[in-house]
PDB file of N, H, CA, C and O in Angstrom:
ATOM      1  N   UNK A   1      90.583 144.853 110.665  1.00  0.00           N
ATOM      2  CA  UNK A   1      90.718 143.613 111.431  1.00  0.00           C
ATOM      3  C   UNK A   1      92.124 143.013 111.265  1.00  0.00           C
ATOM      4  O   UNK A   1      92.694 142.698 112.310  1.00  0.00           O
ATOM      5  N   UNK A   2      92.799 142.801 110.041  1.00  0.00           N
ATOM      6  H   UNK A   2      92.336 143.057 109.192  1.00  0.00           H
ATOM      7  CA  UNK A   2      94.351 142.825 109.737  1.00  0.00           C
ATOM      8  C   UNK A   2      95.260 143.289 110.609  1.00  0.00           C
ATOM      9  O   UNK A   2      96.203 142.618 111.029  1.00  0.00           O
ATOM     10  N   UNK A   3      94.971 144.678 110.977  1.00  0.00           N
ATOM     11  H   UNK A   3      94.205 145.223 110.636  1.00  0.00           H
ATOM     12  CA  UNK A   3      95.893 145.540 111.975  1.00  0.00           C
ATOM     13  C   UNK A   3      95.805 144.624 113.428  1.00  0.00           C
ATOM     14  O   UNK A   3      96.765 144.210 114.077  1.00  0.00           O
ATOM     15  N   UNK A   4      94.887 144.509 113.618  1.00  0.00           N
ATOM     16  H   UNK A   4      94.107 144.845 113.090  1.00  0.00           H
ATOM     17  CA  UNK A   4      94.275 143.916 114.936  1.00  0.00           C
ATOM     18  C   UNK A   4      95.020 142.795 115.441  1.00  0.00           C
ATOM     19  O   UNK A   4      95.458 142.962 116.580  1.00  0.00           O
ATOM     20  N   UNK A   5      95.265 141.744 114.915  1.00  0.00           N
ATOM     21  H   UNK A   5      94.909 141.608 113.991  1.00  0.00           H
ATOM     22  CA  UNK A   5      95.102 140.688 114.350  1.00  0.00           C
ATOM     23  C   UNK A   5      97.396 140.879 114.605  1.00  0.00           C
ATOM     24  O   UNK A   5      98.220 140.283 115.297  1.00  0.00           O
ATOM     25  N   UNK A   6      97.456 141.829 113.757  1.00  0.00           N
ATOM     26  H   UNK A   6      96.786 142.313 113.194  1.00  0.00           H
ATOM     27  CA  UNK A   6      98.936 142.139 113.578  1.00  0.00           C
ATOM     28  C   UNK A   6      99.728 142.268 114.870  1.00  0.00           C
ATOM     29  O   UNK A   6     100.712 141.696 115.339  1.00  0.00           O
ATOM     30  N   UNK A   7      98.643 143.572 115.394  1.00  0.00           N
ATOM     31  H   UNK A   7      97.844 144.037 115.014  1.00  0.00           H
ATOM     32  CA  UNK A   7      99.088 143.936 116.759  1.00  0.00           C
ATOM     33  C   UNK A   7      99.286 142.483 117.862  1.00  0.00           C
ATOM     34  O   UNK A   7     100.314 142.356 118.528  1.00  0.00           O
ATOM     35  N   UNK A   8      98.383 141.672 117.905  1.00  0.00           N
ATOM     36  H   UNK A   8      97.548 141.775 117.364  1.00  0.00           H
ATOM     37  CA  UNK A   8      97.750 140.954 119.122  1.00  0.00           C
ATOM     38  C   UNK A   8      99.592 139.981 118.424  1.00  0.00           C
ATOM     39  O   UNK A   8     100.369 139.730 119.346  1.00  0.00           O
ATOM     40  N   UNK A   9     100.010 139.619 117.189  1.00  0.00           N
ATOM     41  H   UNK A   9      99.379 139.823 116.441  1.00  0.00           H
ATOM     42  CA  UNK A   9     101.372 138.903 117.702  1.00  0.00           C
ATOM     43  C   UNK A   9     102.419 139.568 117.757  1.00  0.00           C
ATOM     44  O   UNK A   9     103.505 138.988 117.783  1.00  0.00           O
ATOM     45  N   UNK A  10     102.290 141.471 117.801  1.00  0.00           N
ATOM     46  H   UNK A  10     101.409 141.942 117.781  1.00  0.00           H
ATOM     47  CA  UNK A  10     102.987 141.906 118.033  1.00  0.00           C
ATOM     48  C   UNK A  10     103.427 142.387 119.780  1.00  0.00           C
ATOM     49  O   UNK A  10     104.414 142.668 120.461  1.00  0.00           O
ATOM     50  N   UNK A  11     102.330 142.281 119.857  1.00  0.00           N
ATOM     51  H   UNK A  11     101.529 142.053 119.304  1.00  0.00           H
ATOM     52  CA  UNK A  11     102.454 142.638 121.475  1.00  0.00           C
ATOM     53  C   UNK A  11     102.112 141.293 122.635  1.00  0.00           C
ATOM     54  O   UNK A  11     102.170 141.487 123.849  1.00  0.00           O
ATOM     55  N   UNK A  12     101.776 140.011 122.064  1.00  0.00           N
ATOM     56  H   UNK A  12     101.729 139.854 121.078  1.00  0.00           H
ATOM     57  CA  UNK A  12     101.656 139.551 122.882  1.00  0.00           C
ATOM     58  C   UNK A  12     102.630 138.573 123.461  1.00  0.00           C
ATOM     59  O   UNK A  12     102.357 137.890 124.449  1.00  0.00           O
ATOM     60  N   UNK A  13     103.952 138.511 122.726  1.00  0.00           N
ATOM     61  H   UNK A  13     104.174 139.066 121.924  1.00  0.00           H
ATOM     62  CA  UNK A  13     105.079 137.958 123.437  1.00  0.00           C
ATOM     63  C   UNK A  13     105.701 139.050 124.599  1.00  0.00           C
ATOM     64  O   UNK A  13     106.512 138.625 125.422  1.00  0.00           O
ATOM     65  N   UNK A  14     105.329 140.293 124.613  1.00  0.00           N
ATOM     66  H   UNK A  14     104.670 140.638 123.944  1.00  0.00           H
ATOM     67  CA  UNK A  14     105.997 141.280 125.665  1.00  0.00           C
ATOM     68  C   UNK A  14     104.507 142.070 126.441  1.00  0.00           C
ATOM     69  O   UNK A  14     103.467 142.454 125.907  1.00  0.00           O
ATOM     70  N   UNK A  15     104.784 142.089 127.359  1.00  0.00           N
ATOM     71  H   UNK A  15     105.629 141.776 127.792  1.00  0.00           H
ATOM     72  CA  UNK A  15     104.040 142.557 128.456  1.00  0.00           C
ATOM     73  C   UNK A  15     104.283 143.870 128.245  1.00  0.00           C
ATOM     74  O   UNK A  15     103.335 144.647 128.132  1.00  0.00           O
ATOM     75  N   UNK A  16     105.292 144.203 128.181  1.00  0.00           N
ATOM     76  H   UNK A  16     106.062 143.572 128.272  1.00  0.00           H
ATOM     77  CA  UNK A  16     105.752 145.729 128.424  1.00  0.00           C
ATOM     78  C   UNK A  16     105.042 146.415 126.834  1.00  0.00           C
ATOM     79  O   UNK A  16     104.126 147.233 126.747  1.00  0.00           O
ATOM     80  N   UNK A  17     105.844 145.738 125.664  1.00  0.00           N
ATOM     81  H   UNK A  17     106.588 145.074 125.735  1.00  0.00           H
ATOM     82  CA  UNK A  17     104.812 146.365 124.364  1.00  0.00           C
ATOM     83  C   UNK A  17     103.156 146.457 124.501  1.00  0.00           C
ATOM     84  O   UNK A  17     102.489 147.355 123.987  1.00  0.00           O
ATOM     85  N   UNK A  18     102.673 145.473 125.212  1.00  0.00           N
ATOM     86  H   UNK A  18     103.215 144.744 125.630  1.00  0.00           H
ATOM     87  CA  UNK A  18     101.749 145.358 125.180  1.00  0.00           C
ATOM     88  C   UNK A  18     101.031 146.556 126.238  1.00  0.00           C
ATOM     89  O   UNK A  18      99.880 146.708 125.831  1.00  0.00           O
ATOM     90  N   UNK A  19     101.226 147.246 127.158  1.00  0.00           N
ATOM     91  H   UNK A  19     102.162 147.122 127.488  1.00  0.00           H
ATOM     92  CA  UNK A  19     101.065 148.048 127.648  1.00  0.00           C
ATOM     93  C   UNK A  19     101.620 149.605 126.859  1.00  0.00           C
ATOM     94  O   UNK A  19     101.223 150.594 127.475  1.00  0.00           O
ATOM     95  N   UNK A  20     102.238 149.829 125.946  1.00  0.00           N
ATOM     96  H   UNK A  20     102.561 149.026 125.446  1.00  0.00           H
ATOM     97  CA  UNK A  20     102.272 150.620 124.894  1.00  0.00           C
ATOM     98  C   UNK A  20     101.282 150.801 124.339  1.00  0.00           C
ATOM     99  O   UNK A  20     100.819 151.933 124.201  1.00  0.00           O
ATOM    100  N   UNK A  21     100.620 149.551 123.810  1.00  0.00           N
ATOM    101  H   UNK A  21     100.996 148.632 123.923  1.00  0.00           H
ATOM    102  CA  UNK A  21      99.115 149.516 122.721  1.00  0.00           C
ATOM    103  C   UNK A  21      98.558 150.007 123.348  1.00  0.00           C
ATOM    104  O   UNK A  21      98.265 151.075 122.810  1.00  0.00           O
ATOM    105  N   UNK A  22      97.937 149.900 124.747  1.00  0.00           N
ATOM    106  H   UNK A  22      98.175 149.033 125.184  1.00  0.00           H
ATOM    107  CA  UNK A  22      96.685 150.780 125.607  1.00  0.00           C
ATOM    108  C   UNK A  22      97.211 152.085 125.607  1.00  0.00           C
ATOM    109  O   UNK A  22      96.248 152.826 125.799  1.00  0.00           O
ATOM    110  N   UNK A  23      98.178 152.713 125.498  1.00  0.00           N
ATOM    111  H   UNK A  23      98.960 152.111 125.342  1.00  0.00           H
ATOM    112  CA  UNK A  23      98.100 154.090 126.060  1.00  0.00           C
ATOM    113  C   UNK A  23      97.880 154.511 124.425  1.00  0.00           C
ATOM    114  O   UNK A  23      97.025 155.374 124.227  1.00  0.00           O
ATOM    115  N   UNK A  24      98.606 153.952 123.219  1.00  0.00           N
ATOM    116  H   UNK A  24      99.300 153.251 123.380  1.00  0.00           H
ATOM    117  CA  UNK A  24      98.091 154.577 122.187  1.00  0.00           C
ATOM    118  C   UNK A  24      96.725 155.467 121.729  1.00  0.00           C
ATOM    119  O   UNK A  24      95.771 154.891 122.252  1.00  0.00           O
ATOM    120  N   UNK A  25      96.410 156.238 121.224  1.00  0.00           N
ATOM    121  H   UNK A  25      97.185 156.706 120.798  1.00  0.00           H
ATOM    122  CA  UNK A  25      95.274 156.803 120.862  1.00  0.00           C
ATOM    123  C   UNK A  25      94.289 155.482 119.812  1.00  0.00           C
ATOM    124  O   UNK A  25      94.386 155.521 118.586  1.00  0.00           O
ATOM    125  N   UNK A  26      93.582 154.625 120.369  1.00  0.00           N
ATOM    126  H   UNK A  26      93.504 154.593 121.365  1.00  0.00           H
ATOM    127  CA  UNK A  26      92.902 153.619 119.980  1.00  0.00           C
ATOM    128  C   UNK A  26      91.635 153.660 120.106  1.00  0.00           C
ATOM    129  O   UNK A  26      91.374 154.588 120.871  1.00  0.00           O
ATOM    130  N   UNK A  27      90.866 153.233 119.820  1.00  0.00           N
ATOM    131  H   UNK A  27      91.078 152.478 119.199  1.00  0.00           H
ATOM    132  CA  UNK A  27      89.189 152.577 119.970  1.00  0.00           C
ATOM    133  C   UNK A  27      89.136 152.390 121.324  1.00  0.00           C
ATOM    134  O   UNK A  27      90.220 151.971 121.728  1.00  0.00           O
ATOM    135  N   UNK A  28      88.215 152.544 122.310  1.00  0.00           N
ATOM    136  H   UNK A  28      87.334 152.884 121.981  1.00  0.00           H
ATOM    137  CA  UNK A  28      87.540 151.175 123.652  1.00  0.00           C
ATOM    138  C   UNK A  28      87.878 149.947 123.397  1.00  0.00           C
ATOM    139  O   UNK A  28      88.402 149.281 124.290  1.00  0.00           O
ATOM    140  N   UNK A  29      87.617 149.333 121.966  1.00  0.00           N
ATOM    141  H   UNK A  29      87.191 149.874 121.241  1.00  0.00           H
ATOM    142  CA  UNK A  29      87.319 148.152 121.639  1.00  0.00           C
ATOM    143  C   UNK A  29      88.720 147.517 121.952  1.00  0.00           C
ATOM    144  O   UNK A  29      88.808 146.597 122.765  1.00  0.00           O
ATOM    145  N   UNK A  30      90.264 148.231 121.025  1.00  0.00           N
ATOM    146  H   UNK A  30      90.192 148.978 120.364  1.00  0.00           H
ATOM    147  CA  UNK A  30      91.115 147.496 120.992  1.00  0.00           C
ATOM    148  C   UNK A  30      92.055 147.905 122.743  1.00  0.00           C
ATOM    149  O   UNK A  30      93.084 147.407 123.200  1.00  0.00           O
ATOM    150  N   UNK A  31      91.330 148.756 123.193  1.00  0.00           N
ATOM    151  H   UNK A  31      90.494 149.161 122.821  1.00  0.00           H
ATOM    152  CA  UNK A  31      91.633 148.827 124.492  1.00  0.00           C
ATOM    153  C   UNK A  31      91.684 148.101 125.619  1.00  0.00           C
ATOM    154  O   UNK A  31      92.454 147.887 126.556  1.00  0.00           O
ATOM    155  N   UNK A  32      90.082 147.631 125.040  1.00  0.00           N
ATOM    156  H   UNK A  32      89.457 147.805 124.279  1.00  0.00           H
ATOM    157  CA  UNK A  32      89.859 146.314 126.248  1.00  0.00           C
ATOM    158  C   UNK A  32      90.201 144.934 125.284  1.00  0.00           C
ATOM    159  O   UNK A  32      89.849 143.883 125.821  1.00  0.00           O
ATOM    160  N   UNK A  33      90.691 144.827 124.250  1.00  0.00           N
ATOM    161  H   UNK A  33      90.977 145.680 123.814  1.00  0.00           H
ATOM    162  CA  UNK A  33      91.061 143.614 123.755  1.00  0.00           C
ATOM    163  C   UNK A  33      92.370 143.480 124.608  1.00  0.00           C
ATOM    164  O   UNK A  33      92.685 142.467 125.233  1.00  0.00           O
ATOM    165  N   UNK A  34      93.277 144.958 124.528  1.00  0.00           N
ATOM    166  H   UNK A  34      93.021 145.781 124.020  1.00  0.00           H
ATOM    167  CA  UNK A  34      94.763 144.540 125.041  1.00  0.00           C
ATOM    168  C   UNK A  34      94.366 144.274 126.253  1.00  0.00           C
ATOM    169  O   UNK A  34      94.868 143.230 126.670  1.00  0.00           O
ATOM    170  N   UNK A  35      93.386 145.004 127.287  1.00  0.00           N
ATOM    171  H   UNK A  35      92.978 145.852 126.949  1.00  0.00           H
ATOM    172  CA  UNK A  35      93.230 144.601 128.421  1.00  0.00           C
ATOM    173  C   UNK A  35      93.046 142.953 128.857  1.00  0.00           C
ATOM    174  O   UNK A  35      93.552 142.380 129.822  1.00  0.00           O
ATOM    175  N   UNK A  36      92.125 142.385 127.782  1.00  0.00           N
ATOM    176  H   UNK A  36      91.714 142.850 126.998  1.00  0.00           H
ATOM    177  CA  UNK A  36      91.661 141.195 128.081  1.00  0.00           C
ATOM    178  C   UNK A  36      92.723 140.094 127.841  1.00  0.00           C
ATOM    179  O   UNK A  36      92.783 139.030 128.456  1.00  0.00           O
ATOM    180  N   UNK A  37      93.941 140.702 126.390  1.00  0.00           N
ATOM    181  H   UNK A  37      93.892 141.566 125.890  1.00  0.00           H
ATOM    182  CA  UNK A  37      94.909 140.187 126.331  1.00  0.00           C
ATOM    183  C   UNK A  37      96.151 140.033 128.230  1.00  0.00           C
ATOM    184  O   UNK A  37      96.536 139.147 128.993  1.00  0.00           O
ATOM    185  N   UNK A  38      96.219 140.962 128.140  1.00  0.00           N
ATOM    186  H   UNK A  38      95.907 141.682 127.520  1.00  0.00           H
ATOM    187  CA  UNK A  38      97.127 140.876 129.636  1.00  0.00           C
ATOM    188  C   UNK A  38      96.695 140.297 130.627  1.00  0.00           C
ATOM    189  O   UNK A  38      97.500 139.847 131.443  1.00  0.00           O
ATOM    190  N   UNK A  39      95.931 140.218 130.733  1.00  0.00           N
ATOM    191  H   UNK A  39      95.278 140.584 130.070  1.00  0.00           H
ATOM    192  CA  UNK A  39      94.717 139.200 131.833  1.00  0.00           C
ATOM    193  C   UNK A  39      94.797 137.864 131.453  1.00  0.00           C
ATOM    194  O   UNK A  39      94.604 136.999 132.307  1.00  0.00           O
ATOM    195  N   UNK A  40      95.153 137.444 129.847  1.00  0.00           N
ATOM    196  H   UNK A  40      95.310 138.147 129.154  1.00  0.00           H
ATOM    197  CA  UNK A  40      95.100 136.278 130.005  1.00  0.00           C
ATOM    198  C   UNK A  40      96.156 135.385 129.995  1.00  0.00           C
ATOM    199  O   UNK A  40      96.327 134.259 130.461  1.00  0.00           O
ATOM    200  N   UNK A  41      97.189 136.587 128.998  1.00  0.00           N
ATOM    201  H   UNK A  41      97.050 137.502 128.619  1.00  0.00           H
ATOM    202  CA  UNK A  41      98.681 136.196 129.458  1.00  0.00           C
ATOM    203  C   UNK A  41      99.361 136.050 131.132  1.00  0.00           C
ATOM    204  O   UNK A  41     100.156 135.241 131.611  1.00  0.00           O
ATOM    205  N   UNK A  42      98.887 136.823 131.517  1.00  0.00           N
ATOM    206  H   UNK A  42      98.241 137.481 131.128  1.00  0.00           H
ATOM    207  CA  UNK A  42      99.036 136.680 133.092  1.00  0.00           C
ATOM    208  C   UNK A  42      98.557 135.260 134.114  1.00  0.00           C
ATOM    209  O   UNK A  42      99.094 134.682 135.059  1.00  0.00           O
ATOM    210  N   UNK A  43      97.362 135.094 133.409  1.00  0.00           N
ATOM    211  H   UNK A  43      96.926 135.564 132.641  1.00  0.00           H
ATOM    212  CA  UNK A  43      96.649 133.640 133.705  1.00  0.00           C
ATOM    213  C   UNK A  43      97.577 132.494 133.078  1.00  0.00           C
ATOM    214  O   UNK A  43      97.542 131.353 133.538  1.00  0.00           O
ATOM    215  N   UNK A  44      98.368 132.830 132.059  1.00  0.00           N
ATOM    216  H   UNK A  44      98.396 133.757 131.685  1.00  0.00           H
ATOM    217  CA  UNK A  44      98.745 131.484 131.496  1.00  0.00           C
ATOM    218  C   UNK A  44     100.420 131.680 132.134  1.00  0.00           C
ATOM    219  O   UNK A  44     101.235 130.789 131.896  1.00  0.00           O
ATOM    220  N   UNK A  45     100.667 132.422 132.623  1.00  0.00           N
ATOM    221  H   UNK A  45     100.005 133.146 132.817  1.00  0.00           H
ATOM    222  CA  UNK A  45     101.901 132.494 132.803  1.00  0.00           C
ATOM    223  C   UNK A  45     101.799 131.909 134.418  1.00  0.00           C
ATOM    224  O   UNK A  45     102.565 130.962 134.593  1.00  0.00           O
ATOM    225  N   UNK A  46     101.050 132.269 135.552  1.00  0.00           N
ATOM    226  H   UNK A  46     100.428 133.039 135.410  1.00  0.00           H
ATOM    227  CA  UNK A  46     100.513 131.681 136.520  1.00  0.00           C
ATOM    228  C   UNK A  46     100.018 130.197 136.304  1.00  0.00           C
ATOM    229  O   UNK A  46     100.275 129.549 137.318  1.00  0.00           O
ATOM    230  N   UNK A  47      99.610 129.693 135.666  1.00  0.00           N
ATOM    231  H   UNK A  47      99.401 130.219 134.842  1.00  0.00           H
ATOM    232  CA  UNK A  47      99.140 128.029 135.093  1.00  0.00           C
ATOM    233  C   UNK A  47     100.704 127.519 135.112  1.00  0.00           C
ATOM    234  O   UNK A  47     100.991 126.576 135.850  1.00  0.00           O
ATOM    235  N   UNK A  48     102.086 128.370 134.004  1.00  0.00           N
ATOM    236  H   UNK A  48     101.853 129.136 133.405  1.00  0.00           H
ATOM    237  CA  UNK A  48     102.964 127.906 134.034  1.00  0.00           C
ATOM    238  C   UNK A  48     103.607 127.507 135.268  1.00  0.00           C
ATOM    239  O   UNK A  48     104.169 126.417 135.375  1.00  0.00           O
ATOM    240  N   UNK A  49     103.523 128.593 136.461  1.00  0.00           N
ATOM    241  H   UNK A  49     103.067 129.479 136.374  1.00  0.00           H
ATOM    242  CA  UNK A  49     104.433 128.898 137.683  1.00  0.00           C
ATOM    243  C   UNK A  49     103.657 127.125 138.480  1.00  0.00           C
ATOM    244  O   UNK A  49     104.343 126.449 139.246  1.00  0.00           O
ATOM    245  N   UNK A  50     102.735 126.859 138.220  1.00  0.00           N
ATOM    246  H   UNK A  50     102.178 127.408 137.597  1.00  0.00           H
ATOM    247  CA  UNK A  50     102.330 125.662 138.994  1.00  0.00           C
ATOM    248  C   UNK A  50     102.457 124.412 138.691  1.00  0.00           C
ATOM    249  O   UNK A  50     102.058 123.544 139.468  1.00  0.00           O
TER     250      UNK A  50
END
């Protein structure tokens, strides 16, 4: 959970790292975490644009 946890403030200031983590050889789980991550960064970055 540490790693997890590590990753999510490692990748979630960059879009582009963060699309690195999914192609890695990972779990489903932390697959659809990054997924759910980019979805929501995307949402908050759209909230910003308005």
């Amino acid at each position: 959970m540490q790693s997890l946890k590590h990753s999510f403030k490692r990748t979630h200031p960059n879009m582009q790292t963060m699309q690195l983590q999914t192609t890695s050889p990972n779990s489903p789980a932390v697959h659809q975490l990054n997924h759910l991550l980019s979805h929501t960064h995307m949402l908050l970055r759209l909230k910003a644009t308005l």
